[in-house]
N, C-alpha and C positions, 0 to 999 in steps of 0.2 A: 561610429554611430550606427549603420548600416548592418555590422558585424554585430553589437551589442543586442538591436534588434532582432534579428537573424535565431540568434541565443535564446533569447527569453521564448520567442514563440517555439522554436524547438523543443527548450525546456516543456514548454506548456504539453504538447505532441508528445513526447516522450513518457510526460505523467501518464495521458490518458490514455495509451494503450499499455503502460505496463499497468495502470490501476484497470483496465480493460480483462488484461491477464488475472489480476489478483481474484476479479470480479466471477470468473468463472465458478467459483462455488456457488453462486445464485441461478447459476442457466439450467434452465429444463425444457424441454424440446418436444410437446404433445402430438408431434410428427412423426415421429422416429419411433422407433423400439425399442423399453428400456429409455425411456427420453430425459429420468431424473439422471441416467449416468453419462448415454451415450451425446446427449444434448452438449453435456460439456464437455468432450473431447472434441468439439468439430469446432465450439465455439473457441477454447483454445488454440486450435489451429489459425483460425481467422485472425486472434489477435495477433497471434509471433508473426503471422505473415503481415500483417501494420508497422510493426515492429523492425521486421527486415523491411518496410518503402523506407523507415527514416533512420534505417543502419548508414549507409553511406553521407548523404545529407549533415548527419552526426558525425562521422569521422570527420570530414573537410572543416565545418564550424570549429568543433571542438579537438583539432589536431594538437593543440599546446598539449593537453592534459593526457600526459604520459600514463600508457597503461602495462602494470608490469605481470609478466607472467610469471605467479607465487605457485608452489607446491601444491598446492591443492588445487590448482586449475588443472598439472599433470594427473594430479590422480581420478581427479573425475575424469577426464578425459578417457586414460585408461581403461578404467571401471566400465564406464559406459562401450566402448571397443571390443570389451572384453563378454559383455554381458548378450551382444548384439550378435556377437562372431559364434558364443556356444548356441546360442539360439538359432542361429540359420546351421550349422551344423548338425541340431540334433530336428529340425522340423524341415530342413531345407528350402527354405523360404524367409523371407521378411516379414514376421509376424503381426499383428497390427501394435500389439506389445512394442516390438524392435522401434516401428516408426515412432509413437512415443519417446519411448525413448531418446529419438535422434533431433525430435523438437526441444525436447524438455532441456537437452545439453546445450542445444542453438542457444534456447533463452538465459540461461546459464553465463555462456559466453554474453550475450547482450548485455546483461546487467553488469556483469565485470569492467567491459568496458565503457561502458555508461558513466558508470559509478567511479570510473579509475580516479577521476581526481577531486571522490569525496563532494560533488556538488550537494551545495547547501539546499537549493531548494528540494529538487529531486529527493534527497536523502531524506530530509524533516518530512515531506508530503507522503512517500513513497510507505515511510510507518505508521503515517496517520490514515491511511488508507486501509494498511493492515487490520488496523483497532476499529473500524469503521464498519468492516466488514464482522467483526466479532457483535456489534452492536445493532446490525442490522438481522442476524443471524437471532439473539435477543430477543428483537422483538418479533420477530415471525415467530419462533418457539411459542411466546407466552399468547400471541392470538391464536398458536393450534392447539393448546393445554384449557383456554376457554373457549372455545369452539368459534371462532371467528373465521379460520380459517379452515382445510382440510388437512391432516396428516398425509404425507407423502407413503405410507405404510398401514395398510389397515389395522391392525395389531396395537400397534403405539400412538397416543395420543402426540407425542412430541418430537417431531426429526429436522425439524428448521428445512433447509434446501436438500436435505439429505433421504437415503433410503429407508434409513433406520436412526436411534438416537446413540447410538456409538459414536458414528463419526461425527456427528452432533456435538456432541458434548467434548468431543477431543478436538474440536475445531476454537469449541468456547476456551478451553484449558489451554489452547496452544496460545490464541488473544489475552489471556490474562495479566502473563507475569510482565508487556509491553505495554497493557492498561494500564496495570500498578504501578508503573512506573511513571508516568504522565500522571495517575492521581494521588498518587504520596509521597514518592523522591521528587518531585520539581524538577524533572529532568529539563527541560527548558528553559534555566534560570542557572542549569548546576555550572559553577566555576570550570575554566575551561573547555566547554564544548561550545567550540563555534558553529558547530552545527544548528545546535539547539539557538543560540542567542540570534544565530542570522533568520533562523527560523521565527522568533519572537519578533520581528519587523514585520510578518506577514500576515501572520496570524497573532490573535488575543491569548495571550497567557491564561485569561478565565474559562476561556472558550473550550482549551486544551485539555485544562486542568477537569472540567465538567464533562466531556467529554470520555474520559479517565475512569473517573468516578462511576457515572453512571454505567461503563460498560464492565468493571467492576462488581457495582451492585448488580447488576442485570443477572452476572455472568453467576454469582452466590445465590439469588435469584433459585436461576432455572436449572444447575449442576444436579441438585437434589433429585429434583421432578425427573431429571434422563438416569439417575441410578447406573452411570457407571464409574464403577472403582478406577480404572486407570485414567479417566481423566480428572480422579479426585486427585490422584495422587501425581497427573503432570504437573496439574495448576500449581499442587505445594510447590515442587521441586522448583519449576522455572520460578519461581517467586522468592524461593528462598535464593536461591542460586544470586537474583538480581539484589535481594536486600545484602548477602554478602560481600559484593562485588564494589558496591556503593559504601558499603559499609567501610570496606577498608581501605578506599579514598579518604578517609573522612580521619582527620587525626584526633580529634575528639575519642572518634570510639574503638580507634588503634591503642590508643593509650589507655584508655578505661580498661581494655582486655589486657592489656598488660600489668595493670596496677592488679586488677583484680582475677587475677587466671586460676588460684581456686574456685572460687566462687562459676568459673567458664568451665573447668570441669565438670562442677557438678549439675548445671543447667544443661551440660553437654550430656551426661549421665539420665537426667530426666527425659531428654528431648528422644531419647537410643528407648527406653522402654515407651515412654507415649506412644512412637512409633509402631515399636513390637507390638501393642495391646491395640493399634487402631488394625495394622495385618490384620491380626484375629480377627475382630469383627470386620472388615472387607471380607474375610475368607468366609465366614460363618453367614453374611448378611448371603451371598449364594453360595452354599458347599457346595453341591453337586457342578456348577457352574464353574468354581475354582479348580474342582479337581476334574473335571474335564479340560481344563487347555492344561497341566501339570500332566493331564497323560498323553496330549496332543505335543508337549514337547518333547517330551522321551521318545515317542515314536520321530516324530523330528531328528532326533537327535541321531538315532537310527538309522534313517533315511540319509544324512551327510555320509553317516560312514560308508553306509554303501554305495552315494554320490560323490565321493570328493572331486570330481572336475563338473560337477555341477549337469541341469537336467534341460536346462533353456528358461527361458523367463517365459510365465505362464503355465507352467508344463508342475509346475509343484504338487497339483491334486493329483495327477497318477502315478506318481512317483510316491505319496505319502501311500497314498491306497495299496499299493502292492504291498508297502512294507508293513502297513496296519494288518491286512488279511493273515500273511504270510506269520505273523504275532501270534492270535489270534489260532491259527491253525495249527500252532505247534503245539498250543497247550501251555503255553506259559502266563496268558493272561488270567488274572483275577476277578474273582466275580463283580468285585468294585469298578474294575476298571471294563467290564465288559460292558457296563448299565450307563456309566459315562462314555463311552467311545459314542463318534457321532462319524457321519462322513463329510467330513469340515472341507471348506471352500478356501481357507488360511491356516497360519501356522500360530496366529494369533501373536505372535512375537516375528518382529518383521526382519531381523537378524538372521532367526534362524532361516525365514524363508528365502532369505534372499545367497544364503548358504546355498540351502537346500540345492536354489536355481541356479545360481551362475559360478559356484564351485567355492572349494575354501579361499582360492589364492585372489581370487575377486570380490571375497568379503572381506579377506583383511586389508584390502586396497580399499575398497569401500569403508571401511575404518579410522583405515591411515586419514583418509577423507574427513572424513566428520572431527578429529581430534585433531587436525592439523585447524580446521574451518576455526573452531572454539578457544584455540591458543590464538591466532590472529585476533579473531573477536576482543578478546577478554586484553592483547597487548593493544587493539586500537582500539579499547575504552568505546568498544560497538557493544555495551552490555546490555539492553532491551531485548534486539534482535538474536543475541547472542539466550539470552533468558528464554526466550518465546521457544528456542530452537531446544533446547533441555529439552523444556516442555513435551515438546514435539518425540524428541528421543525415547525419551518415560513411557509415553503412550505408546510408543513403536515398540516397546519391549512386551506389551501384552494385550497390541491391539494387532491391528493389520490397517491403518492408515495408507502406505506406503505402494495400496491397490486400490487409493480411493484417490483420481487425480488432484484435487484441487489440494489434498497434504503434499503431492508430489510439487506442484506449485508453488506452496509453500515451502517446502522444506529446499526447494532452489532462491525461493526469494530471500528467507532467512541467512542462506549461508551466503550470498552475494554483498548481503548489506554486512555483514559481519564483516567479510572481507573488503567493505568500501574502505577507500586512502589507502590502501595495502601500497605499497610501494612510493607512494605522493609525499611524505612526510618522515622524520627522526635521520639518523647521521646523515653524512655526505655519502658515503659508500657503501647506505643503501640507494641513495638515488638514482648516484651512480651505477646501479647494477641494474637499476629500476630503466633506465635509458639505452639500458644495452638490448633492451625488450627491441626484438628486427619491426620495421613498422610495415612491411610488407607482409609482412603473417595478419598481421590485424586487419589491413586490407583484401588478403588472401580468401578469409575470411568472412571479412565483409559483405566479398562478391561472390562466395560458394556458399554459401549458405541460404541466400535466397533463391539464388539457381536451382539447388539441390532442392530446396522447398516448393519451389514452381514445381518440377518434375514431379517429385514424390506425389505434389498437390491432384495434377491428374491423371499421374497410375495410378494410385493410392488412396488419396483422401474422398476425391468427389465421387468417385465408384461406389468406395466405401460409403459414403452419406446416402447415395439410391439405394443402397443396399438395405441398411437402415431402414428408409422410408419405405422401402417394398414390405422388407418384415412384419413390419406394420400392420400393412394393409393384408398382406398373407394372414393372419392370423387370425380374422375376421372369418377368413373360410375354414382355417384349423377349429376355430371355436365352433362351425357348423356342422364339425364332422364330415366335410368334402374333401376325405384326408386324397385323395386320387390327385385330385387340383393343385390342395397344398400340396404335396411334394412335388407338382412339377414348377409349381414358382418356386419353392426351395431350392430345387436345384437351381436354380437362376442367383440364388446371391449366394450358394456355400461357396466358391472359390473367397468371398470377401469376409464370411461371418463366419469361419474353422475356429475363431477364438474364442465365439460364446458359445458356452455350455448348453444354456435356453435357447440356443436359437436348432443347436446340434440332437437336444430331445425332444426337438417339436418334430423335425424332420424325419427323425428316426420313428417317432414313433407315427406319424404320416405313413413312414414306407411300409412298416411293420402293418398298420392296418387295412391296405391296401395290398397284403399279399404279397410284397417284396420285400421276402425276408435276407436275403442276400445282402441286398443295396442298405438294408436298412445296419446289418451288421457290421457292413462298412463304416457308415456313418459313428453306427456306436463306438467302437475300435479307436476312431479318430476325438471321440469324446472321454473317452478311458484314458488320453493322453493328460487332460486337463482336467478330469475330476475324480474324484472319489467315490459320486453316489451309487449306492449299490440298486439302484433303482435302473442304472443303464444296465449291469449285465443280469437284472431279472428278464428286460425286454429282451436282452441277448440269447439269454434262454429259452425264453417263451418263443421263438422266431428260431433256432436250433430246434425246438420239440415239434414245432408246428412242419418242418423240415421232416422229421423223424428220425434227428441226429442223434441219440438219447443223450451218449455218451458226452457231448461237447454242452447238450444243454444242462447233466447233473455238475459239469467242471463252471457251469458262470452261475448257477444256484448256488451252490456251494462257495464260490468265492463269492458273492454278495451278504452268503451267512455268518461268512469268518469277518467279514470286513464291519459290519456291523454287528454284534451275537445279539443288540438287545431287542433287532427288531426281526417278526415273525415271518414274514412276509417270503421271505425267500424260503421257509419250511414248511408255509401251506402250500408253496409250490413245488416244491421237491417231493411232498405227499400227494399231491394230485400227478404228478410225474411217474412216480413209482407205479400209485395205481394202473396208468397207463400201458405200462414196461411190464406189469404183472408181477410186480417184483412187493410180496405183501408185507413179507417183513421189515422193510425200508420202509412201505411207507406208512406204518404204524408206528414204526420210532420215530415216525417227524410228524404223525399226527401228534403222538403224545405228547412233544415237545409245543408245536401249539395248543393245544390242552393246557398245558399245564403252566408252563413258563409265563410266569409275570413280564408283560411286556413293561418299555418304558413310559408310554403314554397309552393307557388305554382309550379306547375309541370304539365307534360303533362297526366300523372296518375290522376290529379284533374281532367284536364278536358276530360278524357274518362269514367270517373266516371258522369261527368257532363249529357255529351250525352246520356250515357244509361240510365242513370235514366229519362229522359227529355221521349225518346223512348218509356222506358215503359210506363211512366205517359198517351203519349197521344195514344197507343197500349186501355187500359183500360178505 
């Protein structure tokens, strides 16, 4: 009685900090810096550490429900080992990256063993939470599309908890195909899932089904209004994936394809050009937008070969940028491809980036991963979570979710529930193998992981959180132009903030106007590791010129011009350069080039770049 009690209140504890977890897509932090991103990495932290008070608690209660260690727990395992160990190798440090990381696999583990033996409530709440969040997501959207509320982005009218409406809408696309299935397949009723039927004693069948439906419609709705293609095209995918899956449960409509398999040809023949002709207009509705990530992968692609042991996680934008320049300067780029080239923050296909980062032999592990996760799923008739995670995939293949924590959440929560009853259920000599699992690792376990997370918590995390909050407030004075001040509270949180970019060009450019070109070129150096914009090595140069280094400051003009050709910027400086250097033939050919060259976005900044160059030409 005691023990039965025990349970249920656990269960309850267990829900609500992993729906705690799920929840982090909604947190924003008008404290912090960066508070729509950074807000939810600390609130993540907070829940996995609730999560490790009722780790132990959970093993004692729930010791019957054997948990087995499946093949894909070794590979993420690995994976994650692997991605943490290139990264302290090539930055020599534990990145704020790595530490992620080293949660994200904790919670991974939790839910594994949670879930080991398939609990009924846990399981049914645990995806109704999922679809909850997709619906909540919904309607925040459609009051910032009617101005009820504020966009989180000044530019777009619509990003729900989000920066922008990308990962918006690939958030709605990822809740869909586990919507659809609660409001059309009767997942909750369907024969054989006791999951579902025990679930129906708790919850209303209509509640579920409404539920469903409406996040659904919601989701058709607002897809339109965010205009983007790959999460049109997750939603199909996970949807269809789960209409097949159900489908061929169902001996009705196993037999109808077999009686009628011409006729499945040639529906199958329709459905292959539909397809082709909706590509085309996805690709047409933005060309230049299509063919700009089409040449972000080939340079990607690139960038592997000349990475194959991988560059460290986070470290993908200077490693892309060399190899973009280096293109670029040889003379083999295109005039097409030079008006699309941008200095991209992703790889937009989150395969390749994670290639790029942690080497080939940790992406095909990272592989093995995912397609070991979806045969488990698809053999434990876990098809929702299994649908939802397609989903998920689709959009990773031409988004970059995968740097936006809360898909990182997801895409551990998806694969955990896929793998729920792994080992709990079918022959005897699974079970039996399933029992061979040592219960001292699980324990081991248990008890390092929230150790490990105490410690990390105050080297690491609450440093990192002042850090944050200082930024913050620093940028008050940066916005005052008291660059003297701000750089000396910069240097106060750069040992904890070396991983953001914005926080790496505020500082720089603090030191840089403040006369300390030195320090400031430091700084940049160390931002050149983790991005692309040609904007850090204009300041590199301008801080080289102001030096009187010529030579060093025409070598970071020049690669900021190869690295981007379509923009001017770095050639009205290499012509105010020359002039300097006396060098007038130079810098006539790069006046003419701003003269003349069609930039990509014109602006009023083009043409007062125009004027002065025009000035000095006819000054001399």
């Amino acid at each position: 009685m005691i023990l039965n009690m025990c349970r249920k209140n656990l269960n309850i504890l267990l829900l609500i900090s992993i729906t705690a977890i799920i929840c982090t897509v909604f947190v924003m932090n008008t404290d912090l810096a960066n508070g729509i991103v950074s807000g939810k990495y600390f609130w993540f932290y907070a829940s996995v550490a609730l999560l490790s008070a009722l780790a132990i608690p959970a093993a004692i209660i729930k010791r019957r429900e054997k948990a087995s260690f499946a093949l894909p727990d070794l590979l993420i395992l690995l994976f994650c080992l692997a991605a943490v160990l290139i990264t302290v190798n090539h930055t020599g440090r534990l990145t704020n990256k790595c530490l992620l990381l080293i949660f994200v696999m904790v919670f991974y583990f939790y839910l594994r063993i949670f879930l080991a033996g398939r609990d009924k409530l846990i399981y049914g709440l645990c995806g109704l939470a999922f679809v909850v969040t997709g619906l909540v997501e919904i309607a925040w959207g459609l009051m910032q599309l009617y101005g009820f509320t504020p966009s989180q982005h000044y530019l777009f009218k619509i990003t729900g908890s989000f920066f922008n409406p990308g990962p918006y809408s690939g958030w709605l696309a990822m809740v869909f195909p586990m919507a659809l299935g609660y409001a059309v397949l009767n997942y909750f009723t369907h024969k054989g899932h006791e999951v579902a039927q025990s679930l129906f004693e708790r919850i209303s069948k209509t509640g579920v089904k409404i539920l469903g439906i409406l996040t659904v419609l919601g989701t058709l709705l607002v897809l339109p209004a965010a205009m983007s293609r790959a999460s049109w095209l997750a939603a199909i995918g996970g949807s269809i994936f789960i209409v097949v899956m159900y489908g061929l449960q169902n001996r009705t409509v196993v037999g109808y394809l077999k009686k009628y398999r011409k006729r499945l040809v040639l529906l199958s023949l329709a459905a292959i050009v539909l397809f082709v002709m909706a590509m085309t207009g996805l690709f047409l509705l933005k060309k230049d937008s299509a063919s700009g990530r089409a040449f972000t992968w080939k340079i990607a692609l690139q960038t592997i070969k000349e990475n194959p042991l991988g560059v460290g996680l986070g470290n993908f934008g200077g490693s892309y940028g060399d190899t973009q320049a280096t293109y670029f300067a040889s003379g083999a780029g295109t005039e097409r491809e030079e008006y699309v080239a941008g200095g991209v923050e992703y790889a937009f296909n989150e395969y390749l980036q994670i290639c790029i980062e942690t080497g080939i032999a940790s992406f095909l592990v990272f592989l093995a991963f995912v397609i070991c996760v979806l045969v488990v799923g698809i053999r434990n008739k876990n098809y929702l979570p299994a649908g939802s995670l397609v989903s998920l995939l689709i959009f990773a293949s031409m988004s970059y979710p995968f740097n936006v924590l809360p898909f990182v959440i997801a895409f551990v929560f998806l694969s955990a529930l896929c793998m729920a009853g792994e080992g709990a259920k079918g022959r005897k000599d699974e079970r039996a193998k399933a029992r061979k699992y040592p219960g001292f690792a699980i324990w081991a376990f248990l008890i390092i992981a929230p150790v490990t997370g105490a410690l990390l918590s105050m080297y690491k995390i609450y440093p990192l959180y002042e850090a944050y909050k200082q930024w913050n407030m620093t940028r008050i004075i940066y916005g005052m132009n008291m660059h003297r001040d701000a750089a000396e509270e910069y240097a106060k949180q750069y040992p904890y903030l070396q991983d953001e970019i914005q926080f790496l060009f505020e500082y720089a450019q603090s030191l840089s106007k403040s006369e300390q070109y030195e320090k400031s070129n430091e700084i940049l150096r160390r931002a050149m590791q983790i991005s692309c914009d040609p904007m850090l090595y204009n300041i590199m140069g301008k801080n080289y010129q102001a030096l009187k280094q010529y030579e060093l400051a025409e070598q970071s003009f020049k690669k900021a011009a190869n690295l981007v050709p379509n923009r001017l910027y770095p050639h009205y400086l290499l012509a105010k350069l020359y002039h300097e250097m006396g060098l007038k033939d130079k810098a006539e050919a790069e006046t003419n080039i701003v003269l003349t060259k069609s930039p990509k976005v014109e602006s009023k900044a083009v043409e007062e770049m125009r004027e002065e160059l025009i000035e000095v030409r006819t000054k001399n």
